[in-house]
N, C-alpha and C positions, 0 to 999 in steps of 0.2 A: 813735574809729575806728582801725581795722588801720594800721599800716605796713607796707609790703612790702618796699621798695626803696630803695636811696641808691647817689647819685653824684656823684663830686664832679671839678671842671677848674677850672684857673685858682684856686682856692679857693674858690669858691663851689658850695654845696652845696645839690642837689635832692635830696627825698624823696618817695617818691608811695605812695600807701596808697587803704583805703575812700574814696572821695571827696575825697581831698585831695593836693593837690600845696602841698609847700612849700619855698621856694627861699632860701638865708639866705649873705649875699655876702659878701666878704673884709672882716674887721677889726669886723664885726659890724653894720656900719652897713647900714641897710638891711634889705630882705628878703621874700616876701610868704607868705600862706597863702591858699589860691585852695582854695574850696568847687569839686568836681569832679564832673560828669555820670557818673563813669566809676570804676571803680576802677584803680588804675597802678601795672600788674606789674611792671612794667621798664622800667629808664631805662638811658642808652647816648647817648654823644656823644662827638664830637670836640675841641670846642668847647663856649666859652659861648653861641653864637647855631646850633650846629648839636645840639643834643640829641632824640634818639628817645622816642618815651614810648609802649611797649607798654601798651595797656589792655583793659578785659574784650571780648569778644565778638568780636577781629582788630581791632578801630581801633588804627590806628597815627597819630601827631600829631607833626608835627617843627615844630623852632622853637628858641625858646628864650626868654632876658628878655625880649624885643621882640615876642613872641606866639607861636602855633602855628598851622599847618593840618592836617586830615585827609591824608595821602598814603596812606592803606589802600585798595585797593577792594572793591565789591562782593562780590568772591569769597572776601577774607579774612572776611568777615564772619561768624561764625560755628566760625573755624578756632578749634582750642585751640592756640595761641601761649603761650609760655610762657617764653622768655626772649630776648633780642637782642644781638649785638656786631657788631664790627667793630677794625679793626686803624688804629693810628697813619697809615700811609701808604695806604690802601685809604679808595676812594670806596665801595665797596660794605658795604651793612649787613645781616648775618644774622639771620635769625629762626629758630628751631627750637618743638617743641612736641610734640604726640601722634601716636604711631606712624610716629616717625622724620620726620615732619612738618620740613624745609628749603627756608627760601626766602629767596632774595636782591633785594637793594634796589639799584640802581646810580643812583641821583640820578634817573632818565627813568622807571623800567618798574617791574616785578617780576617775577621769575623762581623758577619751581617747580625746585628740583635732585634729583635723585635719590639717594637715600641707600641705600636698601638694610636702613634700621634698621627694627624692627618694634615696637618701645620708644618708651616715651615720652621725650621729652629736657627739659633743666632750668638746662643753661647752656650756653654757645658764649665760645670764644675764636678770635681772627680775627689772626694774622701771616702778612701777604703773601696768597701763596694757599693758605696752609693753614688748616685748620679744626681744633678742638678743643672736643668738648661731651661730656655726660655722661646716663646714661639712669638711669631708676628701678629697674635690675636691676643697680647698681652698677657698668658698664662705662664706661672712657675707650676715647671713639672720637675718629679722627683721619680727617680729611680731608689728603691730601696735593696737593690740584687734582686729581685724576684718578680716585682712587679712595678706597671707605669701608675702614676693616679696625680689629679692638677693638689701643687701644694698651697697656688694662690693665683691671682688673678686679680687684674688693673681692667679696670668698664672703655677706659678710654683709650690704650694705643698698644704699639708695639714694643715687647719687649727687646732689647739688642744684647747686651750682655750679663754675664751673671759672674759673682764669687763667692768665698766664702772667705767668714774673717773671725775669728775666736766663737763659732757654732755657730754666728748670723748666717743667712743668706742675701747677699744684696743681686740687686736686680735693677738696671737703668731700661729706658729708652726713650722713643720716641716724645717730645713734647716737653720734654725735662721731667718726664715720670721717673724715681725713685721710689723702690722698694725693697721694703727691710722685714726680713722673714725669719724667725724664730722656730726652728724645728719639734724643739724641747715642747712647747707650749702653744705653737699652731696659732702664735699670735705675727700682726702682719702690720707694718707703718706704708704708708704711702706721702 
């Protein structure tokens, strides 16, 4: 079966693919592989007992070692979801996906945000209230809390993932395109 996705806190490392979630914990000891109803796009946590696990069809399932439940509802069902974050000190956890598709998770509800993008998206980073994701027409967008606007853009491909690492923003995709995005200074490497 596929691999899709890996994530790792604490040291212990989840992987979620075709059918399978596999969790392998610090020092090696231990570990499981769980046959899965679902395939698992995306994983995202804060924590070892607080981890997301985006799957096919808008099911969302939170948990972690100690098990999981559904918290998606009926409306995601069917959404194209396609990747999830969130930020170190934020309760709240982003979802993005087709045609600019944004929606937030605050522990109670789920909230539709308005984006503005018409693109499909492919990853999210989350500091504070700011947003950070990436679309298939090769553009870094930036949510600032208030409003959408492109922070950069590759001429050539898609972008697939985004992070962020001591105020960079990096950006991969398609083609072996990297990009390194500087907010401070709105300077950009490819």
């Amino acid at each position: 079966d596929d691999l899709l996705t890996v994530w790792s806190c604490d040291g212990e490392v989840w992987i979620g693919g075709t059918h399978r979630l596999i969790s392998h914990r610090p020092g090696g000891v231990g570990g499981m592989l769980v046959s899965a109803a679902h395939v698992i796009r995306h994983i995202w946590g804060s924590g070892r007992d607080d981890v997301f696990f985006l799957c096919d069809e808008g099911l969302v399932l939170h948990g972690g070692s100690k098990g999981c439940q559904i918290i998606s509802n009926r409306e995601m069902r069917g959404a194209g979801y396609t990747a999830l974050g969130g930020g170190s000190d934020e309760e709240c956890v982003y979802f993005v996906g087709e045609s600019g598709l944004v929606t937030r998770w605050d522990g109670d509800g789920w909230f539709d945000m308005e984006s503005d993008i018409e693109d499909d998206l492919f990853g999210v980073a989350v500091e504070g209230p700011e947003l950070w994701t990436v679309s298939r027409i090769g553009q870094l967008w930036h949510y600032d809390g208030r409003a959408w606007k492109v922070a950069a853009s590759v001429p050539f491909g898609m972008l697939r993932s985004v992070c962020l690492v001591d105020g960079c923003v990096w950006a991969v995709g398609m083609g072996g395109v990297v990009l390194q995005h500087r907010p401070e200074d709105g300077s950009n490497q490819e």
